[in-house]
NULUM-860423 format. One record per residue (C-alpha): x, y, z. Coordinates in steps of 0.5 Angstrom, whole numbers, plus 2048, in hexadecimal, padded with zeros to 3 digits. Layout:
% NULUM-860423
XYZ;...
This chain:
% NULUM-860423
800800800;8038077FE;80180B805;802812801;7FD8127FA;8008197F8;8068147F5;80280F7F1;8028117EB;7FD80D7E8;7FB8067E9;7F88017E3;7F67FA7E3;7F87F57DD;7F57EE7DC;7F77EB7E3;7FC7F07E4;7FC7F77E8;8007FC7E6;8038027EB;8088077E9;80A80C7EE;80F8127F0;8118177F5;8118107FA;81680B7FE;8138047FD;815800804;8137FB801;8147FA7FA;81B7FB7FC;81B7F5800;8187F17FB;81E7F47F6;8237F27FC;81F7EB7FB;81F7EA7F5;8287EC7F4;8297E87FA;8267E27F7;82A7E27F0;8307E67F2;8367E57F6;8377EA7FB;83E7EC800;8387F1804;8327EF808;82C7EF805;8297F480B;82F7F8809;82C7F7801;8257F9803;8297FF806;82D801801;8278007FB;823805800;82980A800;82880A7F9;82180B7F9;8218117FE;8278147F9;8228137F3;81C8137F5;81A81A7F3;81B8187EB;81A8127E9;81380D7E9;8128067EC;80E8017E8;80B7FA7EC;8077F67E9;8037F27EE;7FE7EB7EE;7F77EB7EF;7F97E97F7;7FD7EF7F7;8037EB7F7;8097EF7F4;80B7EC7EE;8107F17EA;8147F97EC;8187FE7E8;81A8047E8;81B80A7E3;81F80F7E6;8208167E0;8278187E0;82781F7E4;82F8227E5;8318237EA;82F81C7EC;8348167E9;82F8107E8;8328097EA;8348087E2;83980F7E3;83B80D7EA;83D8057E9;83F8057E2;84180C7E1;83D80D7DB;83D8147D8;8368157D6;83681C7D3;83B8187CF;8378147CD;8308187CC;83581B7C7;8368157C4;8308137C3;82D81A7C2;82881B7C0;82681B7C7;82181D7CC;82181A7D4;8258157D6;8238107DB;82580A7DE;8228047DF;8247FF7E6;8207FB7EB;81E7F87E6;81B7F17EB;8167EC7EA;8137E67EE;8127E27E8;8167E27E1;80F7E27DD;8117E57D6;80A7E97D6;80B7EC7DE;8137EE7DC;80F7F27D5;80A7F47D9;80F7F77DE;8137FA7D8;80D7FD7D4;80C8017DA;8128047DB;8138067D2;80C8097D3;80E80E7D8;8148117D4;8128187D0;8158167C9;8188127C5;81E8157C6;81E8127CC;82580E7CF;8248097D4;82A8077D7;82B8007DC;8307FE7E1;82E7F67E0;82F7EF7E1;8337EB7DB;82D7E67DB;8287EC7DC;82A7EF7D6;82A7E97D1;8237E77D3;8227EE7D1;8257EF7CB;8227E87C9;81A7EB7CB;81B7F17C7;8207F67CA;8257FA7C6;82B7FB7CC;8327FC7CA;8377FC7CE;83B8017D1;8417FF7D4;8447F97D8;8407F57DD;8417F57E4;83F7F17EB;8387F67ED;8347F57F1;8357EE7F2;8367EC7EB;83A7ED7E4;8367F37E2;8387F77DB;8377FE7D9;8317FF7D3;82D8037D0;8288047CB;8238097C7;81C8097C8;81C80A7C0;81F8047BF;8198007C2;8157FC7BD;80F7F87BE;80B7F77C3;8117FB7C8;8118017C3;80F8097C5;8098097C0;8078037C2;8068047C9;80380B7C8;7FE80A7C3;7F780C7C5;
């Protein structure tokens, strides 16, 4: 349950699935079931208290921009969680701190180029293709134009099962260990999404 309404910013159902999207608000217990998740999949040298508080450290310096998606069951079981966060200088994202990742450079490089957002906490309960879609949709829906990057910090794995789902990331640099797994830097535009994940597509009327 959100205890302040002013965050929600709007909430949907589709099919089975009830669909939430949020700013402005630290979620307690998201962040617990993204620890969860990490902690289940991933190798830790830290605590998994210590995970829980470090992820709401995050929240708390991101939290005035950037949107949080879940998507939950008819229970009201949460299924699935990610996060956009608007890259708003001067505030270095998690792309820029870990990777050291110029992203001026790289709207440059890209150009043409409006806003850039990086993706992360991308956690589900289950590897349903249709909730991990869902979840992605959501996220590429709330981006103002098709010139649009959305950057990642993202498991190896993650990211192949992305790509194979229809996701155009392109590598950035060198993987490392983060967060408890082999993570590369990647990126994509929004205007290099085709079928069911591109811009004109999700928002047509």
């Amino acid at each position: 349950m959100l205890p302040d309404l002013n965050c929600l910013v709007y909430e949907r159902t589709q099919g089975n699935y009830k669909i939430q999207c949020t700013k402005n608000h630290i979620h307690p217990q998201i962040a617990e079931f993204v620890a969860q998740a990490y902690y289940r999949k991933f190798d830790f040298s830290i605590s998994y208290r210590d995970l829980v508080k470090l992820l709401g450290e995050e929240d708390e310096l991101y939290k005035d921009f950037s949107f949080v998606y879940a998507i939950y069951d008819g229970q009201d079981q949460l299924l699935a969680t990610a996060k956009m966060i608007r890259f708003t200088p001067p505030v270095l994202l998690p792309i820029e701190k870990e990777f050291n990742i110029d992203l001026r450079k790289l709207a440059h490089r890209m150009a043409p180029t409006n806003e850039i957002w990086e993706v992360s906490r991308l956690s589900t309960r289950c590897n349903q293709a249709e909730v991990i879609k869902l979840l992605l949709k959501e996220g590429i829906y709330h981006c103002s134009s098709k010139d649009d990057i959305i950057v990642a910090c993202i498991d190896q794995w993650v990211l192949r099962k992305l790509r194979r789902i229809g996701i155009p990331f392109t590598d950035l640099g060198e993987s490392k260990l983060y967060l408890g797994s082999l993570t590369c830097p990647a990126a994509y535009s929004i205007r290099d999404l085709t079928g069911e994940f591109s811009y004109d597509m999700l928002h047509r009327d």
